[in-house]
gemmi code that builds the backbone of each chain (N, CA, C; Angstrom):
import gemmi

chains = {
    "A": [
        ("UNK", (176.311, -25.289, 32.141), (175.650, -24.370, 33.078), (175.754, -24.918, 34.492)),
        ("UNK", (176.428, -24.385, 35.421), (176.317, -24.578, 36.784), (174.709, -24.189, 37.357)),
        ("UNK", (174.648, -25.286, 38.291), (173.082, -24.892, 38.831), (173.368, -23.995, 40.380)),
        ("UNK", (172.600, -22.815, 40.642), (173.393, -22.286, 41.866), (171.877, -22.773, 42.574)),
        ("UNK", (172.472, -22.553, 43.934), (170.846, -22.807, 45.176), (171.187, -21.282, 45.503)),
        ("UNK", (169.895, -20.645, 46.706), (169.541, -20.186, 46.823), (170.517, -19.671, 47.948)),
        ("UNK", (171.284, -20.121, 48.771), (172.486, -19.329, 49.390), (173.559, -19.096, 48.876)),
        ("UNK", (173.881, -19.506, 47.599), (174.424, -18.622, 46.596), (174.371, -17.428, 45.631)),
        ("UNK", (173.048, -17.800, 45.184), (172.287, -16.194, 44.608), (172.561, -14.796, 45.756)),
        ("UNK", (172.076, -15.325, 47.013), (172.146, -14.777, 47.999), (173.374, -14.039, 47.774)),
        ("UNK", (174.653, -14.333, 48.669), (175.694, -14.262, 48.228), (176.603, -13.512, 47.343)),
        ("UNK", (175.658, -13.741, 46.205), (176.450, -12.810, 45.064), (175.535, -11.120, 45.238)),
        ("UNK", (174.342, -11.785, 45.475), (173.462, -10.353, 45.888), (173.921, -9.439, 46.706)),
        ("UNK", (174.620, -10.367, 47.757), (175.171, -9.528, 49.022), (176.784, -8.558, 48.307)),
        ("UNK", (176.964, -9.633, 47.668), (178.977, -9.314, 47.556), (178.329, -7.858, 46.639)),
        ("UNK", (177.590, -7.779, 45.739), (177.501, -6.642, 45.246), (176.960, -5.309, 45.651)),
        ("UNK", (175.570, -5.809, 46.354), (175.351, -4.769, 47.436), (176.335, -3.917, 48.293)),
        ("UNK", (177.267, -4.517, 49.235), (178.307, -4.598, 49.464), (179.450, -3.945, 48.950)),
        ("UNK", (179.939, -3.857, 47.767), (181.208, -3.774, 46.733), (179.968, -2.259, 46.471)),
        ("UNK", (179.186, -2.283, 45.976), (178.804, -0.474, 45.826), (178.667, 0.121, 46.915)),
        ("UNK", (178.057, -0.371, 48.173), (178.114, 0.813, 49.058), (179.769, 1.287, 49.461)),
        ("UNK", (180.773, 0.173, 49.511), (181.978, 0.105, 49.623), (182.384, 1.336, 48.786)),
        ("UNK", (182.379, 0.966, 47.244), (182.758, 1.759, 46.576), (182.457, 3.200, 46.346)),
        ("UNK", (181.471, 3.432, 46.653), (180.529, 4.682, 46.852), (180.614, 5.371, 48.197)),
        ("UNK", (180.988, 4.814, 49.142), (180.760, 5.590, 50.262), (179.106, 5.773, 50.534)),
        ("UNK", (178.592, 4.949, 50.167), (177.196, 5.278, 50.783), (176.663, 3.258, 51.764)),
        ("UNK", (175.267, 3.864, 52.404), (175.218, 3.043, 53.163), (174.142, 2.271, 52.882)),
        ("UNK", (174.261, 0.981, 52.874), (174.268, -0.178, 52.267), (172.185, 0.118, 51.436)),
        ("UNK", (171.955, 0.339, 53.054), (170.231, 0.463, 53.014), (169.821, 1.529, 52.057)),
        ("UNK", (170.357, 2.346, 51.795), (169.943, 3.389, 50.400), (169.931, 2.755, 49.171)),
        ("UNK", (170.943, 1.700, 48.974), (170.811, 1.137, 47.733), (169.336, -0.113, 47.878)),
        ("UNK", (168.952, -0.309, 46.904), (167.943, -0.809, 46.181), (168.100, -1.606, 44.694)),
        ("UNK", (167.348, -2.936, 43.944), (167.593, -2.994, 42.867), (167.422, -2.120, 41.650)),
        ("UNK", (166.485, -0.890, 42.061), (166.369, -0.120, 40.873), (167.508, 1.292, 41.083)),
        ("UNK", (168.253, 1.280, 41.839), (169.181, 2.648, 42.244), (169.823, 2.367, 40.750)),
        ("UNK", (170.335, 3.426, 39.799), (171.048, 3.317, 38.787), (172.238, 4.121, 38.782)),
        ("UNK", (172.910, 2.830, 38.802), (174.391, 2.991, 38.690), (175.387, 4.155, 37.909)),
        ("UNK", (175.025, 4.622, 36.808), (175.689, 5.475, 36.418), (175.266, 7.135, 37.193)),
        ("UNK", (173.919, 7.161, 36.869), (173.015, 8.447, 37.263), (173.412, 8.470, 38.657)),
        ("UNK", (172.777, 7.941, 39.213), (172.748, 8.000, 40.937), (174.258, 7.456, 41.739)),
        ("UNK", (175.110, 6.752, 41.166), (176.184, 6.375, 42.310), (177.854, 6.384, 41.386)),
        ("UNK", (177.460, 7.760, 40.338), (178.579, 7.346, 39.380), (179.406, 6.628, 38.921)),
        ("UNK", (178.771, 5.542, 38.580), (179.746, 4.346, 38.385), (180.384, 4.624, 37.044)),
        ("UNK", (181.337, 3.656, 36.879), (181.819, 3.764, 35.648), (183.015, 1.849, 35.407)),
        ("UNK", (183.530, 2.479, 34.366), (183.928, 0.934, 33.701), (184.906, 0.542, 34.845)),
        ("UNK", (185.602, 1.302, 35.182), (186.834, 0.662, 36.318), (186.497, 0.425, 37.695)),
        ("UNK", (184.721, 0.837, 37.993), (184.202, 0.491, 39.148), (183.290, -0.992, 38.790)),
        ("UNK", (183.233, -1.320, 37.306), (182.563, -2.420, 36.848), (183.874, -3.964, 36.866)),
        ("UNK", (184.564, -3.118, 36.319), (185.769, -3.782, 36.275), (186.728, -4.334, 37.791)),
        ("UNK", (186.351, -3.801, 38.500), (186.828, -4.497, 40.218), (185.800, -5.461, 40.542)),
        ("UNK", (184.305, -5.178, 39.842), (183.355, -5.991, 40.803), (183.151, -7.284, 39.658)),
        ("UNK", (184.068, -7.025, 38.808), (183.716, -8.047, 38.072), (185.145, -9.124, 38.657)),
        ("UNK", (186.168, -8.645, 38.447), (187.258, -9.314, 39.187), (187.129, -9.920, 40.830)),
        ("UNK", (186.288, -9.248, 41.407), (185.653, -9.348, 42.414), (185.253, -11.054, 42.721)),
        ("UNK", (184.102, -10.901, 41.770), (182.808, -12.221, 41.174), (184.035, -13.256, 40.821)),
        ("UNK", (184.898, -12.860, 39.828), (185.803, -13.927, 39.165), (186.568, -14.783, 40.481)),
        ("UNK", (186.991, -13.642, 41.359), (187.852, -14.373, 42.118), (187.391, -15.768, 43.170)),
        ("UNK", (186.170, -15.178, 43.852), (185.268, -16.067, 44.774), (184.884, -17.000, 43.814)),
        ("UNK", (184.726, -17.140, 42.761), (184.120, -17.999, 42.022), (184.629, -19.166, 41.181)),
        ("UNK", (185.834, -18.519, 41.139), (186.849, -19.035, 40.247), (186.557, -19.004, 38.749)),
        ("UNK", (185.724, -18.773, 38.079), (185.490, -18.280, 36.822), (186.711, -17.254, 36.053)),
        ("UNK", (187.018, -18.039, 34.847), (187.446, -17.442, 33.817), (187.149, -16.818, 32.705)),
        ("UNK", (185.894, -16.113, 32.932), (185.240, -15.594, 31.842), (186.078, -14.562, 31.149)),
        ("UNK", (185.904, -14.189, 30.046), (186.377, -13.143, 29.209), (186.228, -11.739, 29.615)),
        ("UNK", (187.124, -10.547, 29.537), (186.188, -9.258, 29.800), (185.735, -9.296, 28.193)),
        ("UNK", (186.225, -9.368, 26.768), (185.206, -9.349, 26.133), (184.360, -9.751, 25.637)),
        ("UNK", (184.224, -11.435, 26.055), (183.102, -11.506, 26.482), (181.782, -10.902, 26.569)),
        ("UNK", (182.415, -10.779, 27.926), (181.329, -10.172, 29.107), (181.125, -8.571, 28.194)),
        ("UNK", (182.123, -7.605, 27.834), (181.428, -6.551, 27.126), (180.839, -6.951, 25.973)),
        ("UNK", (180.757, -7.713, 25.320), (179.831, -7.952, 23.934), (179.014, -8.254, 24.536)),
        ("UNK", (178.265, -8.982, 25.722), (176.934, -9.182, 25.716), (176.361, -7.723, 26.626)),
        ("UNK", (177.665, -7.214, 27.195), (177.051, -5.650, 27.901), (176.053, -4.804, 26.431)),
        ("UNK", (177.344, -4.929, 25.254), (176.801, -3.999, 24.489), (175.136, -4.487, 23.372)),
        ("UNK", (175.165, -5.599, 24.303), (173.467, -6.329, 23.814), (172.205, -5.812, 24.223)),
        ("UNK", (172.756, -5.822, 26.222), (172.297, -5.954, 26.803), (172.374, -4.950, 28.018)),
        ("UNK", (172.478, -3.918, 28.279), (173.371, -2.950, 29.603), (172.923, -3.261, 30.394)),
        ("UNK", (173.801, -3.577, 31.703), (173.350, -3.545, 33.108), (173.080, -2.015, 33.531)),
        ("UNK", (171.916, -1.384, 33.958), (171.873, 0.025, 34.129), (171.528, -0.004, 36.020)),
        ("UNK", (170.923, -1.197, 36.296), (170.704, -0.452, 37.674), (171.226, -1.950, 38.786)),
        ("UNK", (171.912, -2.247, 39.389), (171.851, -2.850, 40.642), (171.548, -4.121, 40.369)),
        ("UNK", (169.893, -3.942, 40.416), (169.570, -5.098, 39.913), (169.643, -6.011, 38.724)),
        ("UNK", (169.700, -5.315, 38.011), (170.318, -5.691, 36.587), (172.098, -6.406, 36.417)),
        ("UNK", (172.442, -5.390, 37.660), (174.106, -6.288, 38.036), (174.412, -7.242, 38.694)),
        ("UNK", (173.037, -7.319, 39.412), (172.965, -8.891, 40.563), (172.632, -9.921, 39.172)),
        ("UNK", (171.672, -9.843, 38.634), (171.568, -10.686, 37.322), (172.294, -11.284, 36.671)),
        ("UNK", (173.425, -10.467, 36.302), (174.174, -10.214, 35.229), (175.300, -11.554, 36.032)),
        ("UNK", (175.512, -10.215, 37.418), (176.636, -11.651, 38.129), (176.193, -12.903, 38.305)),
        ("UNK", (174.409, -13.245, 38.557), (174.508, -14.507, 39.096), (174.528, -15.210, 37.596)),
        ("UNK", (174.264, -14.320, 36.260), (174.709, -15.185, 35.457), (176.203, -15.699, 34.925)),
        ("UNK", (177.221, -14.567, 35.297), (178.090, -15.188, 34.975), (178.693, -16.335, 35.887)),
        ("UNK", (178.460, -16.193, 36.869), (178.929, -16.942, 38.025), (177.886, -18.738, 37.433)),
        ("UNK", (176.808, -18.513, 36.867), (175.724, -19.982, 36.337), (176.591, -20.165, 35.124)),
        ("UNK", (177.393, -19.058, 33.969), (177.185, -19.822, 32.410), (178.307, -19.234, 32.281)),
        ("UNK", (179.051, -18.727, 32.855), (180.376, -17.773, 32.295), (180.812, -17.717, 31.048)),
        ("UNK", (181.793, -17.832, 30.208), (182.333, -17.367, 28.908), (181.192, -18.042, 28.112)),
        ("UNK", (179.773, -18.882, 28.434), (178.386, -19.004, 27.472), (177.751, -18.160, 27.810)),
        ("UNK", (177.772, -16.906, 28.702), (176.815, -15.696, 28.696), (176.804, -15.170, 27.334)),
        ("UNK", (177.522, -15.126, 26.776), (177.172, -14.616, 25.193), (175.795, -15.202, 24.791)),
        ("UNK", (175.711, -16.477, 25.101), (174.479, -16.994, 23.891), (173.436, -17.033, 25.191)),
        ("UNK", (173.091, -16.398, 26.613), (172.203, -16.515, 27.139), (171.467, -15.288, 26.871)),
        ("UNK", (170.031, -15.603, 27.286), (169.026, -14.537, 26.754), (168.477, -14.016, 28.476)),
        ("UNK", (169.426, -13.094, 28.506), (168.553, -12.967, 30.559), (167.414, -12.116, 31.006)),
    ],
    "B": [
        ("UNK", (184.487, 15.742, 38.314), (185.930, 15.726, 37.146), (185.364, 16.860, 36.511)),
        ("UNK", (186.135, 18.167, 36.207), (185.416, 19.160, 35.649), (185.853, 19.120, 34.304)),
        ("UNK", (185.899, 20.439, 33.236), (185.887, 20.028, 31.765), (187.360, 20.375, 31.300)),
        ("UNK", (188.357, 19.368, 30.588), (189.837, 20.281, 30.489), (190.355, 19.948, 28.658)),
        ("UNK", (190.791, 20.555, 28.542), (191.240, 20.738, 27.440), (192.736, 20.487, 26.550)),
        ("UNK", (192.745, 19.738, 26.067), (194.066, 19.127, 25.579), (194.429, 19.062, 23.804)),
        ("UNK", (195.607, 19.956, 23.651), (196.067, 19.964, 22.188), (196.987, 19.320, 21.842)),
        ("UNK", (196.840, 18.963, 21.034), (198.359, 18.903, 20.214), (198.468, 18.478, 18.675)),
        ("UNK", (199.571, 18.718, 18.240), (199.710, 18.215, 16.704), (200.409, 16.661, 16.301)),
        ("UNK", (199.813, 15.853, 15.828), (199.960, 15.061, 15.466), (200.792, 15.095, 13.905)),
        ("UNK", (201.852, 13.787, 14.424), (202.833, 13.768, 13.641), (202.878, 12.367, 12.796)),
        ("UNK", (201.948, 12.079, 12.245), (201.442, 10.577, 11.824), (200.848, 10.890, 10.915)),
        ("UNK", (201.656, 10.526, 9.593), (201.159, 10.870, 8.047), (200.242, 10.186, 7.957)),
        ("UNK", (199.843, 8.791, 8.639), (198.681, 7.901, 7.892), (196.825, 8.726, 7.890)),
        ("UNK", (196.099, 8.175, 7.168), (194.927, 8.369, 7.853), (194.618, 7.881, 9.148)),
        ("UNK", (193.446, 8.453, 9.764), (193.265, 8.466, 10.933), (192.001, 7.380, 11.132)),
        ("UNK", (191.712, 6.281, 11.676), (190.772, 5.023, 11.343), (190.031, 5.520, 13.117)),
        ("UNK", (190.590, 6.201, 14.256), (190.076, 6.149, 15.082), (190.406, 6.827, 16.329)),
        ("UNK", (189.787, 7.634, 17.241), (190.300, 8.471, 18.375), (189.576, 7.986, 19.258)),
        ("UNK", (190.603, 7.690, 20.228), (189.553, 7.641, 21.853), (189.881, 7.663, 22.822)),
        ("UNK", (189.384, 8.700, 23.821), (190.123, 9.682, 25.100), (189.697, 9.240, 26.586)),
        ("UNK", (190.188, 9.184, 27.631), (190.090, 8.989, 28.576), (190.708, 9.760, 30.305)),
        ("UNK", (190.275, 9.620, 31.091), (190.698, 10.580, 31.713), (190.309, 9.481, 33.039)),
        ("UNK", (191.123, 9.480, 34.571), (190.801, 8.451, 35.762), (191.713, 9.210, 36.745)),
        ("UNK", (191.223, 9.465, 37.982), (191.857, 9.931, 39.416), (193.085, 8.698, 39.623)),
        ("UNK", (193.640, 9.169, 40.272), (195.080, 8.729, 40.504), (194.604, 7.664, 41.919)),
        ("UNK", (194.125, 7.983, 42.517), (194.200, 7.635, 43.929), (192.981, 6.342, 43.904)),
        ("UNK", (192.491, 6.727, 42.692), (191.444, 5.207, 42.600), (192.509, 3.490, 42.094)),
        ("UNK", (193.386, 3.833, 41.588), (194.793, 2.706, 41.578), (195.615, 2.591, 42.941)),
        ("UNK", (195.602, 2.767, 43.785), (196.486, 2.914, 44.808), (195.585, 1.768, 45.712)),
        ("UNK", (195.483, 0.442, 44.599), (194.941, -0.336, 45.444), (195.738, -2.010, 44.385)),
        ("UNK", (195.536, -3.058, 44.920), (196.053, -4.370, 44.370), (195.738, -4.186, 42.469)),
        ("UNK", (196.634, -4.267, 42.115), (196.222, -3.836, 40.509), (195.084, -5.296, 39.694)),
        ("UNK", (194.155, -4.981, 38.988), (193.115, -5.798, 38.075), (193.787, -6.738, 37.732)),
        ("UNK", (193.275, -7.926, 38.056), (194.498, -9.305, 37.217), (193.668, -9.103, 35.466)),
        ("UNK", (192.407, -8.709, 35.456), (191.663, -9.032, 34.449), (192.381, -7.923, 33.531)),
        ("UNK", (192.537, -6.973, 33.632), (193.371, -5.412, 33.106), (194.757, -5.320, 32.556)),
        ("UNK", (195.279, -5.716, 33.772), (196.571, -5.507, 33.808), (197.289, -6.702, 33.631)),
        ("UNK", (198.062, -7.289, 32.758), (198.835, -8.187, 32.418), (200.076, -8.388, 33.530)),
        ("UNK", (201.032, -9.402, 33.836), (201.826, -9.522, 34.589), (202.944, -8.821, 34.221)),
        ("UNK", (203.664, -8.188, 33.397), (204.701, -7.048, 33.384), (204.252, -5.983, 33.866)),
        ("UNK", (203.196, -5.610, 33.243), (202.354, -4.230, 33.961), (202.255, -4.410, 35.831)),
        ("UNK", (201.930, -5.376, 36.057), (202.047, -5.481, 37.663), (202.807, -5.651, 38.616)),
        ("UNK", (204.134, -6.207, 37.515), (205.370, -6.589, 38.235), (206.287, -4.932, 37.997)),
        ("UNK", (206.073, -4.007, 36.556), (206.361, -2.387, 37.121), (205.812, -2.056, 38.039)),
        ("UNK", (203.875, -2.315, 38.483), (203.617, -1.331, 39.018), (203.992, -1.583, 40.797)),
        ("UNK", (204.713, -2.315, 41.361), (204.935, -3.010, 42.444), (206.310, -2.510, 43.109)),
        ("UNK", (206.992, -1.338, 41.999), (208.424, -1.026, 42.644), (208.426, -0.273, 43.946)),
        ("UNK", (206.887, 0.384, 44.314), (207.196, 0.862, 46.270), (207.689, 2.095, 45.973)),
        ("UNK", (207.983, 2.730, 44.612), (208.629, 4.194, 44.471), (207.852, 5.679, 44.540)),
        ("UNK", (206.241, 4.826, 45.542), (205.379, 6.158, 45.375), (204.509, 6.365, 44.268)),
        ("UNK", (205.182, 6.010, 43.022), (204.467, 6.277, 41.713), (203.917, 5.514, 40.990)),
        ("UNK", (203.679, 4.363, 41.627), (202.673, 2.999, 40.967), (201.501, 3.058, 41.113)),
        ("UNK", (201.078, 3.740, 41.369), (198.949, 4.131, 41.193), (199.561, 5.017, 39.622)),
        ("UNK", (200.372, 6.177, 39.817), (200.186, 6.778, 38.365), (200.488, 5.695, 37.498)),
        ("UNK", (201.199, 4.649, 37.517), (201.689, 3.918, 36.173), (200.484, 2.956, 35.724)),
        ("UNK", (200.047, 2.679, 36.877), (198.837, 1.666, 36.557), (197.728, 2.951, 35.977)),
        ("UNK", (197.599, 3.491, 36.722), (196.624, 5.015, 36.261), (197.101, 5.317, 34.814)),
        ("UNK", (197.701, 5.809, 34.352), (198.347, 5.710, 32.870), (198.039, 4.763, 31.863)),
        ("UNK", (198.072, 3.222, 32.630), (197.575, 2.495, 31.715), (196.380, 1.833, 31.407)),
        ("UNK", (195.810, 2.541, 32.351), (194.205, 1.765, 32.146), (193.781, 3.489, 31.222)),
        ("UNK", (193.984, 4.399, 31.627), (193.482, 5.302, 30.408), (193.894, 5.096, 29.234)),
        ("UNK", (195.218, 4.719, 28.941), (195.477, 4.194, 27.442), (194.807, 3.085, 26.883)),
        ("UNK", (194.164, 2.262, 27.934), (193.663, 0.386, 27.391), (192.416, 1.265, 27.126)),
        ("UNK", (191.631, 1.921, 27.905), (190.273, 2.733, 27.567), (190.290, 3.300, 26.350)),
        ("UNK", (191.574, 4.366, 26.154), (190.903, 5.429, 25.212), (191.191, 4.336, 24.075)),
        ("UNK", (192.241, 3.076, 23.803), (192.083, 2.511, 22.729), (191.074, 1.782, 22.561)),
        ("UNK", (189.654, 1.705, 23.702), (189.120, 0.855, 23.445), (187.614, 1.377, 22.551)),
        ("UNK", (187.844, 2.849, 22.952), (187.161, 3.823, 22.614), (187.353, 4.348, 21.163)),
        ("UNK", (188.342, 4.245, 21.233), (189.371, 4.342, 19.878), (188.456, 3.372, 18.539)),
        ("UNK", (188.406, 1.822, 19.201), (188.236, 0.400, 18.199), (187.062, 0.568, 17.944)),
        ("UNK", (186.067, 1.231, 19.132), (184.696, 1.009, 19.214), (184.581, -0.700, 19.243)),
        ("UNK", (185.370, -1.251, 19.748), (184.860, -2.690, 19.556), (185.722, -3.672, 20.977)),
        ("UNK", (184.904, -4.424, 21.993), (185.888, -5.020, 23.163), (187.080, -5.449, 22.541)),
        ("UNK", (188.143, -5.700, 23.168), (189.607, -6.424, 23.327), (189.638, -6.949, 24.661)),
        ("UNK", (190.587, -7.844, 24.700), (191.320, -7.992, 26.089), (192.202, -7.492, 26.320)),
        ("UNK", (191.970, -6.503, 27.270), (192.196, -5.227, 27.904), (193.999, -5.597, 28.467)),
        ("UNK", (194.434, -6.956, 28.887), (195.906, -7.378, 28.678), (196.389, -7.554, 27.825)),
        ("UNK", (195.951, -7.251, 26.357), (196.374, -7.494, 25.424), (197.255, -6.468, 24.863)),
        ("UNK", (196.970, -5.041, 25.448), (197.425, -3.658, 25.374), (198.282, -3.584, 26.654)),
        ("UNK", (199.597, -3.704, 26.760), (200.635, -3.398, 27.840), (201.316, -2.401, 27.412)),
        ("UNK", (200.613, -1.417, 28.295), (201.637, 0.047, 28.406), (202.614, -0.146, 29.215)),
        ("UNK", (203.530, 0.522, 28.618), (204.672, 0.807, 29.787), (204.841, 2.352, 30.048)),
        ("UNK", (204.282, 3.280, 31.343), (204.236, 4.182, 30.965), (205.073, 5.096, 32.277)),
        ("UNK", (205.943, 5.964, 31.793), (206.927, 6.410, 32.520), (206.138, 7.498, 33.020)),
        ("UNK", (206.609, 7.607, 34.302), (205.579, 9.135, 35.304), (206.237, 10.061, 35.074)),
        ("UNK", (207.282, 10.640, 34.410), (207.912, 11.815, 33.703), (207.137, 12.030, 32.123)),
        ("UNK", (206.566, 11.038, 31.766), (206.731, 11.417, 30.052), (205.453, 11.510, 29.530)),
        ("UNK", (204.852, 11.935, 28.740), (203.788, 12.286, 28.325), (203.522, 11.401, 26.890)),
        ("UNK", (204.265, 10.370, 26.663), (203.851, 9.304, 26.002), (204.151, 7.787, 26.564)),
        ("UNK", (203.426, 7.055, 26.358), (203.722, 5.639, 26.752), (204.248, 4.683, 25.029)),
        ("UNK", (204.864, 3.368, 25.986), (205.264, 2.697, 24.865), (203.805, 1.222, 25.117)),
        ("UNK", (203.598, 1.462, 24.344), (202.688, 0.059, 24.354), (203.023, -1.036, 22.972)),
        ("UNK", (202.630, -2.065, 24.114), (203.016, -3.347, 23.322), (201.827, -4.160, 23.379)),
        ("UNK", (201.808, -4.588, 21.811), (200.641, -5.323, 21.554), (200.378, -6.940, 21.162)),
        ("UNK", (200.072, -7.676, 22.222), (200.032, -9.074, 22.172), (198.321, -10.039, 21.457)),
        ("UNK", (198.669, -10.858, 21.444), (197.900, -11.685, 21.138), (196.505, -11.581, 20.020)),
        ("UNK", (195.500, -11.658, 19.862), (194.449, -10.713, 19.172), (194.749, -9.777, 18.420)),
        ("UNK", (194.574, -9.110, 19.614), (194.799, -7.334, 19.433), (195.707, -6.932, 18.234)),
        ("UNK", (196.968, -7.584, 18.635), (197.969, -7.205, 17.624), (197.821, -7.566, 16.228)),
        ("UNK", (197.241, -9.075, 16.184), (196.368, -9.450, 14.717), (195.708, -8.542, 14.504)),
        ("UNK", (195.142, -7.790, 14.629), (193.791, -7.112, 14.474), (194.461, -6.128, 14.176)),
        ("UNK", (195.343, -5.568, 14.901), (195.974, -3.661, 14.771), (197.445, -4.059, 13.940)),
        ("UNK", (197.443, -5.141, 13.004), (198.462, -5.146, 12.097), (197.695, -4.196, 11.105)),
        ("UNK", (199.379, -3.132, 10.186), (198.889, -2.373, 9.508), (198.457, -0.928, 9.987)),
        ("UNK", (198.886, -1.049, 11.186), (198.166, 0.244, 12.604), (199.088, 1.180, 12.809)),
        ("UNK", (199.220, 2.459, 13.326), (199.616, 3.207, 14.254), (199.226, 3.559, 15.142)),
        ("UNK", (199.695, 3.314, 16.558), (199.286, 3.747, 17.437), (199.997, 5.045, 18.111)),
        ("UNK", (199.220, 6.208, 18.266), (199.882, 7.544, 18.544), (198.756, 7.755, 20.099)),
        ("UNK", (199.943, 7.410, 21.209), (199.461, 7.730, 22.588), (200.252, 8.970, 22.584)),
        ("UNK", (198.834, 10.143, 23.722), (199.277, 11.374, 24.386), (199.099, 10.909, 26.062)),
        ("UNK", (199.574, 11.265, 27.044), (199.480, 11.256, 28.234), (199.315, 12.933, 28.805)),
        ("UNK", (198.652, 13.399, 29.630), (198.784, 14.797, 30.263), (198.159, 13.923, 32.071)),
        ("UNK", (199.434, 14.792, 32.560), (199.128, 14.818, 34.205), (198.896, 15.908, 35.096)),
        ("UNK", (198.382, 15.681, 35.786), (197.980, 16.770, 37.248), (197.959, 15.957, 38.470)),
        ("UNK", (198.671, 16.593, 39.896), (198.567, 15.895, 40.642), (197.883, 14.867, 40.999)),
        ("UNK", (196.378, 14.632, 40.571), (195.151, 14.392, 40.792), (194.373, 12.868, 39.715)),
        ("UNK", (194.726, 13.605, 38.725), (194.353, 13.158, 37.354), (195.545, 12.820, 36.745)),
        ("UNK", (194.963, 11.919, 35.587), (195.397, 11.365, 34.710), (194.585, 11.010, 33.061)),
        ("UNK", (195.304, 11.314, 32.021), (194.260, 11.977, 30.462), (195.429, 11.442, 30.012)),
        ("UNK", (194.697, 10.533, 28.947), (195.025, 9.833, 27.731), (194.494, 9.890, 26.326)),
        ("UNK", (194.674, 10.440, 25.826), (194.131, 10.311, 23.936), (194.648, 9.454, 23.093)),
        ("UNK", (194.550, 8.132, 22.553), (195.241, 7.381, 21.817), (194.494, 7.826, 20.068)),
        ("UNK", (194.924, 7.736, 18.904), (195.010, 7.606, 17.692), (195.257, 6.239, 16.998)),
        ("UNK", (194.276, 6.079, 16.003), (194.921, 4.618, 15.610), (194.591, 5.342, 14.036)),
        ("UNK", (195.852, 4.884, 13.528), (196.170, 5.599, 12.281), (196.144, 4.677, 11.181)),
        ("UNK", (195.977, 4.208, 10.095), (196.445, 3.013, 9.196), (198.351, 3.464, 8.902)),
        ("UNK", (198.763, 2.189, 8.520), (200.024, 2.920, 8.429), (201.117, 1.306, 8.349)),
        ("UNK", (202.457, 1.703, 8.912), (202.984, 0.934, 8.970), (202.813, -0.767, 10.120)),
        ("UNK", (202.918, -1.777, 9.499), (202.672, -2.091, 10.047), (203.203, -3.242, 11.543)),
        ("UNK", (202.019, -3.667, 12.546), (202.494, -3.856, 13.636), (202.310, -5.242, 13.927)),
        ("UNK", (203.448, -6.180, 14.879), (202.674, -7.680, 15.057), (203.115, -7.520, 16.857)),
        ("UNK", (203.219, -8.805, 17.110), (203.098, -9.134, 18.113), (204.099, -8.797, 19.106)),
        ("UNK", (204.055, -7.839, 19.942), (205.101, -7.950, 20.712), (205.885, -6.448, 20.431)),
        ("UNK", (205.387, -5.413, 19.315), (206.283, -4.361, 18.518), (205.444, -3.203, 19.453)),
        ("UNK", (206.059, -2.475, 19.526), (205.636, -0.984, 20.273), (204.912, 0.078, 18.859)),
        ("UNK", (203.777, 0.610, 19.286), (203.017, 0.975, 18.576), (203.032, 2.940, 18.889)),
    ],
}
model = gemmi.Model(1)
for chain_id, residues in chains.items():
    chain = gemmi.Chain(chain_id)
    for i, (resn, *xyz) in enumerate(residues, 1):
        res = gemmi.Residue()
        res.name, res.seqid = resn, gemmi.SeqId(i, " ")
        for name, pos in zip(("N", "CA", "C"), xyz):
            atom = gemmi.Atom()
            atom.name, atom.element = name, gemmi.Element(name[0])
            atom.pos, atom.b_iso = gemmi.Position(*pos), 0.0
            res.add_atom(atom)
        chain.add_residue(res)
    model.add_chain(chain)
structure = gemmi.Structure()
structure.add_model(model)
structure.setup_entities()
């Protein structure tokens, strides 16, 4: 497990904030941790799938995508905040997110 | 994306173990292709500058989907390399590593349908003859 500080959490909070208003065309301050991603800003797997390549790249992490979908199908990221989570965990435990409980 | 409708007859004696369909805008690929997605043949086609490399990459992420939809179960999504021609309404996919362990014994029956816009994939996974590493499905 990598230990992150607190201008890293940051960081990943931002890159995603960021990467949806990007992707969405909307502006930054409308989004929120509870805005939900599918309902409200139509997301979908190939808009999950850039921001996950996204995370991988700055990070250098080699995590799995299936992996990362077996613990989706545990666990769904449904809103924002749930995807800031999700990233700062893979970015802390990567291909051991399977056995984390978040 | 409004609601569209797609037939056809299938020509694959085996039973049928699984269907799963997909459909993605063209113009959402017309950007650096997924290293996580797209395997390095797939990126080194989709790079020829001929205009039509968002559809080829577009083509093949609906085929890696609808088969994934198909398994009901994750893969690595490079493990499925389409090769898919912007004239033809089927792709050849080749199946590496895992995947291909897993889909020995398989048929794989890809449909493609295009519109300027869009791009729709239906894959079939049939029991049947079978497939290893590297064989077009």
């Amino acid at each position: 497990m990598k230990e992150l500080d607190p201008a890293t959490v940051q960081e990943i909070t931002d890159l995603v904030y960021d990467f949806f208003a990007a992707e969405c065309d909307i502006d930054r301050s409308r989004l929120h941790s509870g805005t939900r991603i599918i309902e409200e800003l139509e997301g979908d797997s190939l808009m999950f799938l850039s921001l996950l390549e996204k995370v991988r790249k700055r990070w250098g992490i080699g995590i799995e995508l299936k992996t990362l979908a077996r613990h989706l199908m545990k666990k769904p990221a449904q809103t924002i905040g749930q995807v800031v989570d999700l990233s700062v965990a893979i970015v802390r435990h990567g291909d051991d997110i399977l056995h984390v409980d978040l | 994306m409004g609601t569209t409708f797609c037939t056809w007859t299938s020509d694959c004696p085996g039973p049928l173990r699984g269907a799963g369909v997909d459909a993605e805008r063209i113009d959402r690929f017309r950007r650096e292709p997924l290293e996580g997605v797209f395997g390095p043949g797939e990126r080194l086609r989709a790079s020829r500058g001929d205009g039509r490399d968002a559809e080829r990459l577009c083509a093949g992420f609906c085929v890696k989907e609808a088969l994934w939809k198909a398994l009901e179960e994750p893969y690595d999504l490079r493990e499925c390399e389409v090769i898919a021609d912007p004239e033809a309404d089927r792709a050849e996919v080749l199946l590496h590593g895992d995947l291909a362990v897993r889909l020995r014994g398989t048929v794989l029956e890809v449909r493609i349908w295009r519109d300027p816009e869009e791009i729709r994939a239906a894959v079939l996974v049939h029991d049947g003859a079978a497939l290893g590493e590297g064989e077009t499905g």
